[in-house]
N, C-alpha and C positions, 0 to 999 in steps of 0.2 A: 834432075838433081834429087839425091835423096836424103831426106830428112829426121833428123832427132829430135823432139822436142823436149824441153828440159822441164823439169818437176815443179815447177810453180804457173803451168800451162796445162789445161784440162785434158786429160785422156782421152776424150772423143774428140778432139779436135784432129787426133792422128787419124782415127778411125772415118771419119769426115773426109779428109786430104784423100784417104785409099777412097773410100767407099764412093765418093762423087765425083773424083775429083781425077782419080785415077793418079795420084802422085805415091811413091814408094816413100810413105811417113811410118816414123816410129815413135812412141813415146816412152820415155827413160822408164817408165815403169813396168812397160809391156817387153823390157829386153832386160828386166831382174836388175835394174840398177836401181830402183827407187832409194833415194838415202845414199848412193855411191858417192864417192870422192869427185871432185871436178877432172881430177887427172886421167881417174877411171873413164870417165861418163866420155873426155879427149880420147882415150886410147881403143874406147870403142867405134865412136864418133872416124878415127883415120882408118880403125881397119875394114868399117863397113863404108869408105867413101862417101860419110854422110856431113850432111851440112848441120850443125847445131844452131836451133833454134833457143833464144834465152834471153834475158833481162839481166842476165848476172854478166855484163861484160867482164868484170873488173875479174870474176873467177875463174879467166877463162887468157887471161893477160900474160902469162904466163908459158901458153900455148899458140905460139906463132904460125903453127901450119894446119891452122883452121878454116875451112868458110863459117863464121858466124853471121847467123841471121839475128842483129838487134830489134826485139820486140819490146815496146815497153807496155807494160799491163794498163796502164793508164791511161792509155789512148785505146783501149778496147771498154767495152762495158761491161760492167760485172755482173755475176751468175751467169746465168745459163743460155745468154744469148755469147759468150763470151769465145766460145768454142767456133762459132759462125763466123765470126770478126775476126778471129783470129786464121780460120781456111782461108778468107775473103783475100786477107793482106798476105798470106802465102801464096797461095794458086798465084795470085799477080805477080810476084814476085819471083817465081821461079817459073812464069812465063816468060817473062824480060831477059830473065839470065840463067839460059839454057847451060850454059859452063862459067859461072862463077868464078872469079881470081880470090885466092886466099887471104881474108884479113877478114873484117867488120863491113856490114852491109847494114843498109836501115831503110827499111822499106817503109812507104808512105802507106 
């Protein structure tokens, strides 16, 4: 499954997911969308068959033929372990569900 992480998630955490992890992650900043519209960041998100990772469900409501990955920042710890936390509960997560069905997910 491959992955977009959205703007309020640390950019090495994509970097992390490729680099260790070996999973095909992106973050919205590293594909010139930093600041884009939600609609943009969806119409990137379908045509690269990526799953969006993000905290903003509610932006994203709109867009029915999504896999969202629900992350909430608050069950991760802040700074700079935050990146780590955040691979840990992906990698798991997109071991389990090799082909993902389209709606909201929420990984433990």
């Amino acid at each position: 499954m491959k992955l977009l992480l959205d703007e309020m998630f640390p950019q090495a955490a994509a970097a992390v997911l490729r680099d260790e992890h070996g999973h095909d992650a992106v973050h919205v900043g590293e594909a010139g969308l930093h600041g884009a519209d939600d609609a943009v960041v969806a119409t990137f998100a379908r045509s690269e068959h990526r799953a969006v990772v993000t905290e903003n469900i509610s932006d994203y409501a709109s867009e029915p033929d999504l896999v969202l990955v629900c992350v909430l920042k608050r069950k991760l710890p802040a700074g700079g372990p935050q990146a780590r936390a955040l691979t840990d509960v992906l990698d798991g997560w997109v071991q389990d569900n090799p082909d993902p069905y389209v709606g909201q997910h929420w990984p433990t």
